[in-house]
C-alpha positions as CSV (number, residue, x, y, z in Angstrom):
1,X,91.4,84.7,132.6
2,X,94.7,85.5,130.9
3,X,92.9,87.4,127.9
4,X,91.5,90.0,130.7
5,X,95.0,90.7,131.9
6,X,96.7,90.7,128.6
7,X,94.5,92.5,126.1
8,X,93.9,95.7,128.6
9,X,97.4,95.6,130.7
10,X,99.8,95.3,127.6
11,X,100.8,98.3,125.9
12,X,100.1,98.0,122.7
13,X,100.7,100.2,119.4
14,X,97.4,101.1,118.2
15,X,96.6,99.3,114.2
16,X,95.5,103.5,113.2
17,X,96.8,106.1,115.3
18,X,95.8,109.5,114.8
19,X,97.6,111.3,112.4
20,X,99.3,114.5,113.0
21,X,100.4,117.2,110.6
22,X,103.8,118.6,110.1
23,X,104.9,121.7,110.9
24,X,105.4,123.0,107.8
25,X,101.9,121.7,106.3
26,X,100.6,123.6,109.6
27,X,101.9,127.1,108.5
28,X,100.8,126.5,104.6
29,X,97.1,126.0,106.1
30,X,97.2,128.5,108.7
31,X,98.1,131.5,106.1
32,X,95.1,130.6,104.1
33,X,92.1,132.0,103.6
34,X,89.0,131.5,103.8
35,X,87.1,130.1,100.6
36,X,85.5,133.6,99.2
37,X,82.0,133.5,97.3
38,X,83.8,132.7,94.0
39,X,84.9,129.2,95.7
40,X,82.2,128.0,97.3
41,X,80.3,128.9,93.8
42,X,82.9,126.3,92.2
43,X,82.6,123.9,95.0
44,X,78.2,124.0,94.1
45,X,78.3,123.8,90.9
46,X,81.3,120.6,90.8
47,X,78.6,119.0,93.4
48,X,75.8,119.8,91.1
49,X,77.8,118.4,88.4
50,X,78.8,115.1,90.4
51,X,74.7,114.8,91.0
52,X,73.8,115.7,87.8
53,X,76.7,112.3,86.4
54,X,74.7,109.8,89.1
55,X,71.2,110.7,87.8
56,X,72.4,110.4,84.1
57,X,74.1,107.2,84.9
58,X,70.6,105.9,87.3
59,X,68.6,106.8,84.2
60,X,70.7,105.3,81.6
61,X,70.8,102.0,83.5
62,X,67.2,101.9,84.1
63,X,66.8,103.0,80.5
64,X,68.8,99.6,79.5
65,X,66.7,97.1,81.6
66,X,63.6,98.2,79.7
67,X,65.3,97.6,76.8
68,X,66.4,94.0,77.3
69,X,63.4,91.6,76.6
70,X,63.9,93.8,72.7
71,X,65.6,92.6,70.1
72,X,66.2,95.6,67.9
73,X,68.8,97.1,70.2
74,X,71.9,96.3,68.1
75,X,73.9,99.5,68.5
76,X,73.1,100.7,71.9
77,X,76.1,103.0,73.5
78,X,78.7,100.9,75.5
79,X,78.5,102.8,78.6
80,X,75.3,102.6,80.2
81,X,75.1,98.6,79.2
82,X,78.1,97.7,80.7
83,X,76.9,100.1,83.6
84,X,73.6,98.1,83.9
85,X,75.7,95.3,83.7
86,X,77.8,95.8,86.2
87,X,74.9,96.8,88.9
88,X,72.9,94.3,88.0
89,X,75.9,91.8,89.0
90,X,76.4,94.0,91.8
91,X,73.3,93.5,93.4
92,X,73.4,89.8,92.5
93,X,69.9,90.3,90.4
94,X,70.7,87.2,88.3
95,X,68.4,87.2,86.1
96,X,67.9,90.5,85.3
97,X,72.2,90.6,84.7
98,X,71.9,87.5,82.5
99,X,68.9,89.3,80.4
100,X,71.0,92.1,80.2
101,X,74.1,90.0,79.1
102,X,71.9,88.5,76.4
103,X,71.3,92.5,75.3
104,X,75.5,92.9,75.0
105,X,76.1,90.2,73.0
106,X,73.5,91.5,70.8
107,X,75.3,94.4,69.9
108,X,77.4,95.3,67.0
109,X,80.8,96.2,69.2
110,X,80.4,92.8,71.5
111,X,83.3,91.1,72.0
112,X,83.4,87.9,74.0
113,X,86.3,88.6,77.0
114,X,86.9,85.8,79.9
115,X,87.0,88.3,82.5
116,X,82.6,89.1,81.5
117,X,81.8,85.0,81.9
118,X,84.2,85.2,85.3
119,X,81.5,88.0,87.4
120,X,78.8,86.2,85.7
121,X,79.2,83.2,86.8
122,X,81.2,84.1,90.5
123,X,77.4,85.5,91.1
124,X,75.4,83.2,89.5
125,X,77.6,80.9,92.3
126,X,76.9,83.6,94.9
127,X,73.1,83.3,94.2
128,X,73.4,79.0,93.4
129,X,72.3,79.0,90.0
130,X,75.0,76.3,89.5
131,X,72.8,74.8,86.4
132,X,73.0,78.6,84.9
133,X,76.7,78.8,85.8
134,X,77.1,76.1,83.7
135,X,74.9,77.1,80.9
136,X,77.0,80.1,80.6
137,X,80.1,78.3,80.3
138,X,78.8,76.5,77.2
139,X,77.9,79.8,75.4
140,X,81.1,81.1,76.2
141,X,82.1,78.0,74.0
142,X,80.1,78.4,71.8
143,X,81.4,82.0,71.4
144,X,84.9,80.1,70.5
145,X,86.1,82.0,73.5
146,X,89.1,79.7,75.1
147,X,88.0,79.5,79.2
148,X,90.6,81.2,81.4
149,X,91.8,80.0,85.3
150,X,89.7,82.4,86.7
151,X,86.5,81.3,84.5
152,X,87.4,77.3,85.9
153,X,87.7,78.7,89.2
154,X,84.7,80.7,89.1
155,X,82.7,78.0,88.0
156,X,84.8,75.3,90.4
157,X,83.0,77.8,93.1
158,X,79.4,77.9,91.7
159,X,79.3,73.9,92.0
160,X,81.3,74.2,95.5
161,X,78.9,76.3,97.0
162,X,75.8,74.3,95.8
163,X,77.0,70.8,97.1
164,X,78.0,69.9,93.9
165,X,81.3,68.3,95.1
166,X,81.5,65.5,91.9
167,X,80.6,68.4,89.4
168,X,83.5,70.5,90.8
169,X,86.3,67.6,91.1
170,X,84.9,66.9,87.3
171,X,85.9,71.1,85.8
172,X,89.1,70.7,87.8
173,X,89.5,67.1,85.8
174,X,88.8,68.9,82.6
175,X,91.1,72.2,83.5
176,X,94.2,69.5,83.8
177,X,93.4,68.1,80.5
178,X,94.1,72.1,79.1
179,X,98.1,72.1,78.3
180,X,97.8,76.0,79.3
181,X,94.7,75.8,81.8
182,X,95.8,74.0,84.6
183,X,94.6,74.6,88.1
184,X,96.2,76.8,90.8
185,X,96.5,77.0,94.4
186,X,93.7,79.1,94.6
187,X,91.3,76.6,92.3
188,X,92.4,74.4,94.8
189,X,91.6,76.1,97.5
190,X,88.1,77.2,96.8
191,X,87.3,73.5,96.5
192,X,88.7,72.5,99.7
193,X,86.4,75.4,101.2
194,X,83.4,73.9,99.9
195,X,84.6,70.8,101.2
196,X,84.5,71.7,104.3
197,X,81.2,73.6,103.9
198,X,79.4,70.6,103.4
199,X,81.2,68.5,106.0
200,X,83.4,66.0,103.0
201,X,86.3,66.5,105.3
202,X,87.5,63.0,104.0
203,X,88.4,65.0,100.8
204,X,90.9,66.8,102.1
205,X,93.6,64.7,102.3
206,X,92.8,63.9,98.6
207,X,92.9,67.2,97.4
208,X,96.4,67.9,99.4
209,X,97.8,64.5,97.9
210,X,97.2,65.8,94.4
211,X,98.3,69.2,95.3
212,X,101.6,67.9,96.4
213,X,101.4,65.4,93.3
214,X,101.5,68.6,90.9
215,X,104.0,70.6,92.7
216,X,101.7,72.8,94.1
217,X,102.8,74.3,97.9
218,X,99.7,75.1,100.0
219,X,99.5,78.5,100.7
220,X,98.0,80.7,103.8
221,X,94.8,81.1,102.4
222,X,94.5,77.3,102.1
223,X,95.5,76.3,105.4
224,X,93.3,79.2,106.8
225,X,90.6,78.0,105.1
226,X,90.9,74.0,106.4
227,X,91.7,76.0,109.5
228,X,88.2,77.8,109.5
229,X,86.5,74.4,108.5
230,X,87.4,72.8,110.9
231,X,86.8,75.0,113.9
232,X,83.0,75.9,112.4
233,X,82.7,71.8,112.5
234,X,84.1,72.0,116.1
235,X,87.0,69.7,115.4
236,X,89.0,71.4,117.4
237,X,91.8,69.0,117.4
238,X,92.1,68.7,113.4
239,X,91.9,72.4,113.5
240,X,95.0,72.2,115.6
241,X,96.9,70.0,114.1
242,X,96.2,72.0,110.7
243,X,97.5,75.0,112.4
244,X,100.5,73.2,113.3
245,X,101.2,71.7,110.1
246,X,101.2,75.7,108.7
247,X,103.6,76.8,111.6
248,X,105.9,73.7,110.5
249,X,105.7,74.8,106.9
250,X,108.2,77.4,107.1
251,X,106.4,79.3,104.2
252,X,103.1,80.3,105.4
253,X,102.7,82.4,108.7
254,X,99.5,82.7,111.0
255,X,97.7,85.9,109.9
256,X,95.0,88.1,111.4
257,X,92.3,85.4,109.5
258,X,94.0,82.3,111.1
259,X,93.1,84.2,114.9
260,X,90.1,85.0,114.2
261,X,89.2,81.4,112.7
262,X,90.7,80.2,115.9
263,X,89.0,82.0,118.5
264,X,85.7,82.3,116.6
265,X,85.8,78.6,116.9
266,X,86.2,78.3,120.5
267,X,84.3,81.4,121.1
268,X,81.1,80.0,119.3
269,X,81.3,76.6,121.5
270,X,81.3,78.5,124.8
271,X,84.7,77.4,125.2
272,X,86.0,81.0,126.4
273,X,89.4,79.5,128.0
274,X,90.2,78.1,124.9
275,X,89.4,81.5,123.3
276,X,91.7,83.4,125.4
277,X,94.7,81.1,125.1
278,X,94.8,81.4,121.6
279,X,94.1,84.9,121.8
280,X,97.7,85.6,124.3
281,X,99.2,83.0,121.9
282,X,98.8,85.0,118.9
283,X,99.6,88.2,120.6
284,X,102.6,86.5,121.6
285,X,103.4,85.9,117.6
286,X,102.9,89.5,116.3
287,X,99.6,88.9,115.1
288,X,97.3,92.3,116.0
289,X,93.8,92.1,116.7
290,X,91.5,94.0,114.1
291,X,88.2,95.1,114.3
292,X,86.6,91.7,113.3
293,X,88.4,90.1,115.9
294,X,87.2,92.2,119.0
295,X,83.5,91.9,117.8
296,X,83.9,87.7,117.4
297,X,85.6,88.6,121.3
298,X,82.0,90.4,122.1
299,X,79.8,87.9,120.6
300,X,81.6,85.3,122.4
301,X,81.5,86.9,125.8
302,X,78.0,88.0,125.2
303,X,76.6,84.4,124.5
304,X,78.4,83.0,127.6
305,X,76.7,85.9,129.9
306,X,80.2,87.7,130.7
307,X,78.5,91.5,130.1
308,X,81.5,92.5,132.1
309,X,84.1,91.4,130.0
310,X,81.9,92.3,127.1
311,X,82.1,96.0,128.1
312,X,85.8,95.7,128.8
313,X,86.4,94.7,125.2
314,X,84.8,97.8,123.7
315,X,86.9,100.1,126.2
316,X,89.8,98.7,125.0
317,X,88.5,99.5,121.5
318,X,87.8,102.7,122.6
319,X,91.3,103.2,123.9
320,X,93.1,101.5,120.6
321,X,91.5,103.6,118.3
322,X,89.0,100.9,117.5
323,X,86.1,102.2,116.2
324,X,82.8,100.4,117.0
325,X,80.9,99.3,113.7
326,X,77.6,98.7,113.1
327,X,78.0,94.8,113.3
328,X,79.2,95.4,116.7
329,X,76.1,97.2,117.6
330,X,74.3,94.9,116.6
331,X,76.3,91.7,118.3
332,X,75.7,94.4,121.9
333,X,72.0,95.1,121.3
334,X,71.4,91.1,120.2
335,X,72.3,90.2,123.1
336,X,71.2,92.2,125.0
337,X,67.7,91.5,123.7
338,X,68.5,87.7,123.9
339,X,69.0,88.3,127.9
340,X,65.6,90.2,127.9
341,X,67.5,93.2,129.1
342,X,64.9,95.7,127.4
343,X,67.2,98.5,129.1
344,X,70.4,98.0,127.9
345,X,69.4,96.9,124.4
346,X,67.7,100.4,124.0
347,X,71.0,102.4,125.6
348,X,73.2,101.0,122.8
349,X,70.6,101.4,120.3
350,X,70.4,104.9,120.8
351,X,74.3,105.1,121.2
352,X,74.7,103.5,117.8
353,X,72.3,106.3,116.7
354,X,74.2,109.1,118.2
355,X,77.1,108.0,116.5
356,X,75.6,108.4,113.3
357,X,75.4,104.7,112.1
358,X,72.7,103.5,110.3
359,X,70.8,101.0,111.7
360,X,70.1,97.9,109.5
361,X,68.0,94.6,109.0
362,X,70.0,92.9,111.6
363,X,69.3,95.7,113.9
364,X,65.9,96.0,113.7
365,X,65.3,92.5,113.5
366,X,67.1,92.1,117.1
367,X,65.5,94.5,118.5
368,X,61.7,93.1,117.0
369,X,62.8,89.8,118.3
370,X,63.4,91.2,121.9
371,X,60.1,93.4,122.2
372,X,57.8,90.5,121.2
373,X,59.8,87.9,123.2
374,X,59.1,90.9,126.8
375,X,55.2,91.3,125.2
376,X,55.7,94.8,124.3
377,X,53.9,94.6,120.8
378,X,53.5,98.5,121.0
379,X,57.4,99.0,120.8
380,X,57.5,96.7,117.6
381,X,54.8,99.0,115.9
382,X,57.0,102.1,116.8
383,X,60.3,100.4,115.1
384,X,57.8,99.2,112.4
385,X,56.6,103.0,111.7
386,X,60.5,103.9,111.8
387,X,61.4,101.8,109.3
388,X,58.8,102.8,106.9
389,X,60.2,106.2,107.2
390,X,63.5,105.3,106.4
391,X,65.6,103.7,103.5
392,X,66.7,100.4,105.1
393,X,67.0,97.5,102.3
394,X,64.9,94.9,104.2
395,X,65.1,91.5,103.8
396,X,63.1,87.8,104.1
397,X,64.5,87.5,107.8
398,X,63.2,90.6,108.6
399,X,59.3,90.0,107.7
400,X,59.9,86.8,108.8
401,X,60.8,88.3,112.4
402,X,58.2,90.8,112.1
403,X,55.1,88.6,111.1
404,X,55.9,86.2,114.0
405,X,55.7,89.1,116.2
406,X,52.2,89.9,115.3
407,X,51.1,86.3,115.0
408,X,52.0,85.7,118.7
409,X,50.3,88.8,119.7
410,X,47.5,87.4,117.6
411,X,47.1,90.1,115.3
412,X,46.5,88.4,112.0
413,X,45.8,91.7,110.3
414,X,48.8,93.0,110.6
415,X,50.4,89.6,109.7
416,X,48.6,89.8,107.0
417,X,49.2,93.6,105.4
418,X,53.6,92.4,106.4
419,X,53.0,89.2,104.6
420,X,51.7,91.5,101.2
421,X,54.5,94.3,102.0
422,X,57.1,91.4,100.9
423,X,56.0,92.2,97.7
424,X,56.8,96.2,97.4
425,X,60.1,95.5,98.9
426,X,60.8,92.5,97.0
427,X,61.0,89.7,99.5
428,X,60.6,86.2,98.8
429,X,58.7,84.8,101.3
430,X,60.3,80.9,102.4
431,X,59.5,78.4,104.8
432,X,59.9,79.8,107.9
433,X,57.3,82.4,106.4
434,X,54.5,79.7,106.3
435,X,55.6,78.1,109.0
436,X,55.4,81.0,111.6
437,X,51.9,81.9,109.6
438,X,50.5,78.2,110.1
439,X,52.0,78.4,113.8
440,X,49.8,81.6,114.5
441,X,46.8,80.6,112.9
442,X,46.6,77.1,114.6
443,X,47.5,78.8,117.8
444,X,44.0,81.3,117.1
445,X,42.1,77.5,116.1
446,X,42.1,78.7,112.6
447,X,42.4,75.4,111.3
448,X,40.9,75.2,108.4
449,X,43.2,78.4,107.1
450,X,46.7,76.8,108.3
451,X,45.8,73.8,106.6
452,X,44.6,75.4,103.6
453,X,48.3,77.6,103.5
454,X,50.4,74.3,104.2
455,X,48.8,72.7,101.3
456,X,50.1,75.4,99.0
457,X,52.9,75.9,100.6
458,X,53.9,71.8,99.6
459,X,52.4,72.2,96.0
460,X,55.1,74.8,95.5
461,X,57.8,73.0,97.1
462,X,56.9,69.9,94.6
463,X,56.7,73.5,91.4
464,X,60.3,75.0,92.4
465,X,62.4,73.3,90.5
466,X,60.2,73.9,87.5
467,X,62.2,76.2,84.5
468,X,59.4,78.0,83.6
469,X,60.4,80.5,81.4
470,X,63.3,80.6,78.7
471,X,64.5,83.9,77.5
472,X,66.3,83.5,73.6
473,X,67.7,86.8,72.2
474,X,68.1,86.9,68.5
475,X,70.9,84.7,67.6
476,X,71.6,84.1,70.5
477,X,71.6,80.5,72.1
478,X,71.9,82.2,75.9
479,X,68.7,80.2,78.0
480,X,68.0,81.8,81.0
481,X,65.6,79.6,83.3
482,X,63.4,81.3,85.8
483,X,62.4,79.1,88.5
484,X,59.2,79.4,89.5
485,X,59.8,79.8,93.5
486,X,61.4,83.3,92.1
487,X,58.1,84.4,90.4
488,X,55.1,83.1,92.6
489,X,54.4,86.2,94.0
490,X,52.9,87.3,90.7
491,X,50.7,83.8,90.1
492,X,47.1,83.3,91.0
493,X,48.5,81.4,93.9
494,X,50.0,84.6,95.4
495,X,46.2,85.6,95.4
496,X,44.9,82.4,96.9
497,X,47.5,83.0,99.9
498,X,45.9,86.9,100.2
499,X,42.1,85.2,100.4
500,X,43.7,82.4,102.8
501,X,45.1,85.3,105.5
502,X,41.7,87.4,105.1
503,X,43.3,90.4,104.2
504,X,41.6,92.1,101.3
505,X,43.2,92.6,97.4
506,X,43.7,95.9,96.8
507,X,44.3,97.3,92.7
508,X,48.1,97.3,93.6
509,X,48.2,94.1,92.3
């Protein structure tokens, strides 16, 4: 394989080497002294003090959300709403930052700014809330606040990433009606992405004709990004040709995000000849590996069984100056665990550990997926106990994992007490939830119960597009619709489903 001769035979500069002092600097630190009580006094208290700021800013923040369903919050201080703004959007809590939106343009000092409506609605895209997205664009209107490129884009992006392909080509329509609005390579460009997201390849060539049509040159990011889609649809000859057309440009080079597109795409397939080629090919160009790229190298390796080469790749990290992160122990110990080697999975596990990396959701879901999968249910209690005791943000997949763990080893108690945990940690359950729940109880003859679940589980689907709620503040025309799949946790049906999985209703609720 020419990738196992070139990328650990070839001397190569290393992306971050380690840096070494001066002499002078070395004298000036070597003549000083050590910090006497007086210093490390003044090095407490500015910690005590930078301790002290976060708490203040944690409480004014939480001090702000309770404070949003009000209306007689006119003149509330700037900072902490902004603040609770910000992390709201931050976490991508939609409709908690849309509630506290409503709350700012409440206040005395408001003043309606493009750059606001662009975060909002680039997460109300992230989250696909592309009706809110485009509810928010009409206040800003209505505000007689004159949408900006970025605000098109943004919302160009919330329809993109729904599917909403005609909605998307219909804001771009409008943006070239705007003598001062008109689109940009990068509006452009975020289209073609979700193009090629929902497989309209037949776009593409539309969206390049115009381009050309309004004098606007294509630029790396948007051949990397018809690139990437077409390698994730494994048209590896369009991909290709695209990659030729950039090289032929003259204007646009092949960057770190065109190799990994590449051998991600070949990687992914199995194709791990393919991968390498265009590995030495890009090496050949200039273009340096990064850490993303060696982990795409070890997931591709990994899935094709080559644990040698797999192992190879992180030496060479290790000799670069490439520091391991935690997605790469977590590609090593998921497949490991896919193999079923119990051993190996554990090693790194405990090597990430010793490194002082904090495990995550993927982690532990790999490694719950590999313990039930070897029928060691006792090992998926101990990582269950360990993340109790920790502060790991846990997520849908993760209970998902973790019930079907328990409802193959029959325990329907435990599935049960996980399925009401999603609540205190603020997981949604979805379908695969009910699905691994019906697949354990019909696999224990519980019929009646998995039929019973199912039934609710299709009366919400038919419920979730519902707007249930509409928040209006003051004179305010901002309507924030909840859906109702957001909420159910809270309904009476929430309660049926605890009666349904027989595990009792405590006063929590």
């Amino acid at each position: 394989m020419r990738l196992s001769t070139s990328i650990f035979t070839q001397p190569t500069t290393a992306t971050h080497p380690p840096k070494l002092h001066k002499e002078p600097i070395f004298r000036i630190q070597a003549i000083k002294r050590s910090p006497g009580p007086i210093q490390e006094l003044g090095i407490q208290k500015e910690a005590e003090k930078d301790l002290s700021k976060i708490l203040r800013t944690e409480f004014a923040i939480k001090n702000i959300e309770k404070k949003v369903s009000s209306k007689k919050y006119k003149n509330l201080w700037p900072k902490p709403v902004l603040e609770a703004l910000d992390e709201a959007i931050k976490q991508k809590k939609w409709q908690l930052a849309l509630k506290i939106f409503g709350l700012l343009r409440q206040q005395q000092w408001y003043q309606a700014r493009c750059q606001t409506f662009t975060k909002l609605i680039v997460m109300l895209g992230k989250c696909k809330q592309p009706e809110q997205a485009s509810l928010l664009f009409e206040v800003m209107l209505s505000d007689g606040l004159k949408p900006s490129v970025d605000v098109y884009t943004a919302l160009v992006s919330a329809y993109g990433q729904s599917g909403l392909l005609d909605e998307a080509f219909s804001t771009i329509n409008d943006m070239k009606s705007v003598s001062d609005c008109k689109p940009d390579v990068y509006t452009y460009s975020i289209l073609i992405k979700s193009c090629t997201k929902f497989h309209r390849f037949d776009l593409i060539e539309k969206i390049l004709a115009e381009m050309s049509y309004l004098g606007i040159e294509c630029s790396a990011v948007t051949y990397n990004t018809i690139i990437d889609g077409y390698g994730k649809a494994k048209k590896f000859a369009e991909m290709e040709s695209s990659f030729s057309v950039m090289v032929e440009s003259g204007s646009c080079h092949p960057d770190i995000f065109t190799l990994n597109s590449m051998i991600s795409a070949y990687g992914n397939s199995g194709n791990i000849e393919k991968m390498e080629k265009w590995y030495d090919e890009f090496n050949l160009m200039g273009v340096k590996a990064d850490i993303q790229t060696f982990n795409i190298l070890t997931k591709s390796y990994g899935r094709a069984g080559m644990y040698d080469k797999m192992r190879s790749v992180m030496d060479f990290m290790q000799k670069r100056f490439f520091s391991p992160t935690v997605v790469t122990y977590n590609i090593v110990i998921e497949t490991f665990g896919k193999a079923g080697n119990i051993e190996k999975m554990e090693e790194y596990f405990k090597k990430m550990k010793h490194r002082g990396m904090k495990p995550n959701s993927i982690t532990y879901c790999s490694l719950v997926s590999a313990y039930s999968k070897a029928g060691f249910i006792m090992k998926v209690d101990s990582i269950l106990r360990q993340v109790e005791n920790s502060d790991v943000i846990l997520d849908t997949p993760f209970f998902n994992c973790i019930i079907s763990a328990y409802g193959q080893a029959g325990d329907v108690e435990k599935m049960g007490e996980l399925f009401l945990a999603m609540k205190e940690r603020h997981c949604v359950p979805d379908n695969i939830t009910f699905a691994v729940m019906i697949q354990a109880y019909n696999a224990l003859g519980m019929t009646e119960a998995a039929q019973n679940l199912e039934n609710k589980m299709i009366a919400m689907k038919e419920n979730s597009g519902i707007c249930s709620t509409f928040f209006i503040h003051a004179s305010v025309d901002l309507l924030v619709c909840e859906n109702l799949s957001q909420d159910w946790v809270f309904s009476a049906d929430y309660f049926y489903y605890c009666n349904i999985i027989l595990v009792p209703i405590t006063n929590d609720f």
